[in-house]
C-alpha positions in Angstrom: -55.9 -76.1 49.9 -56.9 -72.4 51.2 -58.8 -72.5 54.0 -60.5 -69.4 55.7 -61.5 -69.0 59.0 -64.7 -68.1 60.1 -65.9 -66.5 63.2 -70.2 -65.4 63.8 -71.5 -63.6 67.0 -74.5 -64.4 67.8 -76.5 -61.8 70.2 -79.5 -61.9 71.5 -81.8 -60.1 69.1 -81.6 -60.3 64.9 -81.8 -57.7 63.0 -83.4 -57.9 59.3 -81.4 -58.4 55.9 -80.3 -54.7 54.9 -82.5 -54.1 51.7 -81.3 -52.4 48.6 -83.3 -50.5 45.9 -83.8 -54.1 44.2 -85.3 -56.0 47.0 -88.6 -56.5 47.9 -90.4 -54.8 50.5 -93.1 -55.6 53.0 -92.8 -59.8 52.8 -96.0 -60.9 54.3 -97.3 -64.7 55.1 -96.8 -67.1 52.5 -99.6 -69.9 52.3 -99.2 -73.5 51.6 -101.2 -75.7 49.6 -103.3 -76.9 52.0 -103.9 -73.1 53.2 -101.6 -73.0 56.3 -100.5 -69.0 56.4 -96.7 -69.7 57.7 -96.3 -73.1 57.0 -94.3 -73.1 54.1 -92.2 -70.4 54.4 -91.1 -71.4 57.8 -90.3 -75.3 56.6 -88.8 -74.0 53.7 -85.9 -71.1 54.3 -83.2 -73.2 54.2 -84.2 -74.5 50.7 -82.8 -71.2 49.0 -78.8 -70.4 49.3 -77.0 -68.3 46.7 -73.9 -69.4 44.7 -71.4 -66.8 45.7 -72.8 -64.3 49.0 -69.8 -62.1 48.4 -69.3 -60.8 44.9 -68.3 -57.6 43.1 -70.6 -54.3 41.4 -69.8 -55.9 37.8 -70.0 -59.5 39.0 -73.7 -59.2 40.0 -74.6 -57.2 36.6 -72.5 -59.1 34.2 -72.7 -62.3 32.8 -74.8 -64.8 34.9 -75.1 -62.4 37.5 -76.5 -63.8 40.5 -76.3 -67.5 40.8 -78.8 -69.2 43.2 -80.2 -72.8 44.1 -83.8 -73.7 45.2 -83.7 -77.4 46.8 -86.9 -79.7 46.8 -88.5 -78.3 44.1 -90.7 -80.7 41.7 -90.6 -80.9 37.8 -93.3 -78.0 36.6 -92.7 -75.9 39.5 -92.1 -72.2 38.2 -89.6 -70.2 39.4 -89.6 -66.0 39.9 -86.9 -63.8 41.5 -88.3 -60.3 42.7 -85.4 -58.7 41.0 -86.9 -59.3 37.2 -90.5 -60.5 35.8 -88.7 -63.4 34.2 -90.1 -66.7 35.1 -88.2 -70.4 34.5 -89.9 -73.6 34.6 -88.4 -76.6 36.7 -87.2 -79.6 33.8 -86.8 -82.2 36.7 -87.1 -83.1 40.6 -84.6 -82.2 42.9 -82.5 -79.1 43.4 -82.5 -75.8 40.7 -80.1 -73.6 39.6 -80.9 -70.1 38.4 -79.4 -67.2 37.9 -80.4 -63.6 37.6 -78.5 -59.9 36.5 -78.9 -57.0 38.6 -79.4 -53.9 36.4 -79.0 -51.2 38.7 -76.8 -52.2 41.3 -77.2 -50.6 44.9 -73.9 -50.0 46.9 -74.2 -51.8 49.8 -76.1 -55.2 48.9 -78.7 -56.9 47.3 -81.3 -58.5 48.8 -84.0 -60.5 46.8 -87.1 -62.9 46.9 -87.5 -66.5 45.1 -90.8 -67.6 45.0 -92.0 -70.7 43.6 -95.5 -71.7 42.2 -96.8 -75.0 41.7 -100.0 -75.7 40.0 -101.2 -72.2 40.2 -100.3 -72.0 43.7 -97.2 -69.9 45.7 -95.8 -73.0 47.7 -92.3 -71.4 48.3 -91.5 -67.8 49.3 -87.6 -67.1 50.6 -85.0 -64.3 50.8 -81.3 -64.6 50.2 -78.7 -61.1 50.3 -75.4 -60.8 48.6 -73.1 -58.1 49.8 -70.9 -56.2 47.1 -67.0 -55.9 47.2 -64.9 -54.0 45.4 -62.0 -55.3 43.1 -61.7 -59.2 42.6 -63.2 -62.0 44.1 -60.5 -64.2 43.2 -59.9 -68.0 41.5 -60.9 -70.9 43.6 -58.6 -74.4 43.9 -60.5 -77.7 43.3 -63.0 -78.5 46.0 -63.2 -75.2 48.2 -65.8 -74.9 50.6 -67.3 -71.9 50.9 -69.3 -70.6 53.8 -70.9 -67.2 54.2 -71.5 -64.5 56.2 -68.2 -63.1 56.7 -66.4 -62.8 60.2 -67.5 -60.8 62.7 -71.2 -61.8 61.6 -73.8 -60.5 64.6 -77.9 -61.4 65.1 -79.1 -64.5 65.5 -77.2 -66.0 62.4 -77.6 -69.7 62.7 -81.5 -69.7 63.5 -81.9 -67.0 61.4 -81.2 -66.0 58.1 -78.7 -69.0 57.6 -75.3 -70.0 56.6 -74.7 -70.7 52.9 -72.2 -73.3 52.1 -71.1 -73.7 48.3 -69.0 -76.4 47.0 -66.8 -75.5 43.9 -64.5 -76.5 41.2 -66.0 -80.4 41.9 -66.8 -82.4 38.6 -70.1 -81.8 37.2 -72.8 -84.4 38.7 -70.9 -85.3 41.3 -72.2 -85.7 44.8 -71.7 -83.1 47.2 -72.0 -83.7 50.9 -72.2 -81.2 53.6 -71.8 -81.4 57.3 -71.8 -79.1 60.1 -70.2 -81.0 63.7 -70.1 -79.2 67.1 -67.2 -79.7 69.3 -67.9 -81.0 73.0 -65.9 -82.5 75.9 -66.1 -85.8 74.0 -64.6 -84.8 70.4 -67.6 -83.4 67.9 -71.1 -84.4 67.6 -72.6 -84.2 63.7 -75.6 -81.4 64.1 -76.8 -81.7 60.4 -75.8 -83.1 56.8 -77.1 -82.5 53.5 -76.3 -83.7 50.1 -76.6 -82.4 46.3 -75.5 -82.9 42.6 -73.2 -80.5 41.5 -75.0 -78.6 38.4 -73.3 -78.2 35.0 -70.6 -75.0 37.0 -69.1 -78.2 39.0 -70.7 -76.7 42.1 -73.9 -77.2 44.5 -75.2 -74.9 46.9 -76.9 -75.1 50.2 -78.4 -73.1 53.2 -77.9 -74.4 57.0 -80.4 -73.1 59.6 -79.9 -74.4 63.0 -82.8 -75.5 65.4 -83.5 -72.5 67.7 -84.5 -74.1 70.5 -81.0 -74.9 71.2 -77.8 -73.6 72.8 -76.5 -72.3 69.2 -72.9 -70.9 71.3 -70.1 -72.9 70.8 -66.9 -74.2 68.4 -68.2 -76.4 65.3 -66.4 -77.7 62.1 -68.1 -77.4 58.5 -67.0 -80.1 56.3 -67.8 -80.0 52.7 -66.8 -83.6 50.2 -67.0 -83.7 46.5 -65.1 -87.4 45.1 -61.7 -87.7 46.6 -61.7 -83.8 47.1 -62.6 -82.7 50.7 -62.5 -78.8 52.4 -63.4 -78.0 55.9 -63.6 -74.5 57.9 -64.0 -73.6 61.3 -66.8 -72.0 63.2 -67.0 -70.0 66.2 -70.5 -68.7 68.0 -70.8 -66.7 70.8 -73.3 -65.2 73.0 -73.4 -61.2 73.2 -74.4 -60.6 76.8 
């Protein structure tokens, strides 16, 4: 099974998500229901994480496009990217899958707003960014994990914008499990674990965001299991001084 190595700097201050002609601009507070001005959109970035965070010009403006995945959402909610005015109602509880095409595709990225309204209200407000490569992406074996950014990722990564792990080529509503473990004097210590269906593509998607107030630098070990299928990458952070 491939597996890819993965290497993320993080320095001392984070710079924002690059922003192409299709992204929105000027994000401001998001409230809650109860009227909290932060609340939500601080609890809730790492509900958001997109299918594939690398992908190529045609990829992002042909067929499904963009795929994406909003965890915790509730049957009813009602689902808007800022890239179209299309908007798609939630069927059931749990985790949902969209997808949207990118008409006129910038060169460097594209970055993009989900929002989420329930009962009238905007509950959920969160950005995601995939990064355009020429030529081909490539096939995938059974049960690849995939974890974005790239190498050589600076900023803040973990506490900030996130790490999105996708699970692929699984059997549809199978059971996904993700796990991220630091390595320590004493073997590896589990920091976080999350689970989800795969959709109807045989694949589920998450975001990991790491608890600031902690020493982020280190070696860790991403583990991704789908049945009897299992994939695991590497992960290195450092401190820029």
């Amino acid at each position: 099974m491939k597996k890819l190595a993965l290497a993320a700097t993080v320095a001392l201050s984070i710079t924002a998500l690059g922003a192409g002609p299709a992204a929105a601009a000027g994000l401001g507070n998001t409230p809650d229901r109860n009227g909290g001005a932060d609340k939500a959109s601080a609890s809730d970035k790492d509900d958001l994480a997109v299918r594939y965070a690398t992908m190529t010009p045609y990829e992002v403006s042909h067929g499904k496009g963009i795929e994406y995945t909003v965890d915790g959402l509730e049957a009813g909610d009602v689902v808007t990217t800022s890239l179209n005015d299309e908007k798609s109602v939630v069927e059931k509880d749990g985790p949902f899958d969209g997808a949207v095409v990118v008409d006129e595709v910038p060169k460097l990225g594209v970055s993009f707003t989900v929002s989420v309204e329930r009962d009238g209200e905007r509950v959920k407000e969160m950005t995601a960014r995939v990064d355009l490569i020429e030529g081909d992406r490539g096939e995938y074996k059974d049960g690849t994990l995939l974890v974005s950014p790239e190498p050589e990722t600076n900023d803040t990564v973990l506490s900030g914008p996130g790490v999105n792990l996708t699970m692929v080529n699984c059997e549809a509503d199978d059971e996904i499990r993700f796990r991220v473990f630091k390595k320590n004097a004493d073997g590896q210590t589990k920091v976080w674990e999350k689970s989800q269906l795969a959709g109807e593509d045989e694949a589920a998607s998450v975001r990991y965001l790491a608890d600031s107030d902690k020493d982020l630098w280190g070696k860790y070990v991403i583990t991704a299991e789908c049945g009897d299928l299992e994939d695991s990458m590497p992960l290195t952070v450092y401190i820029d001084n």
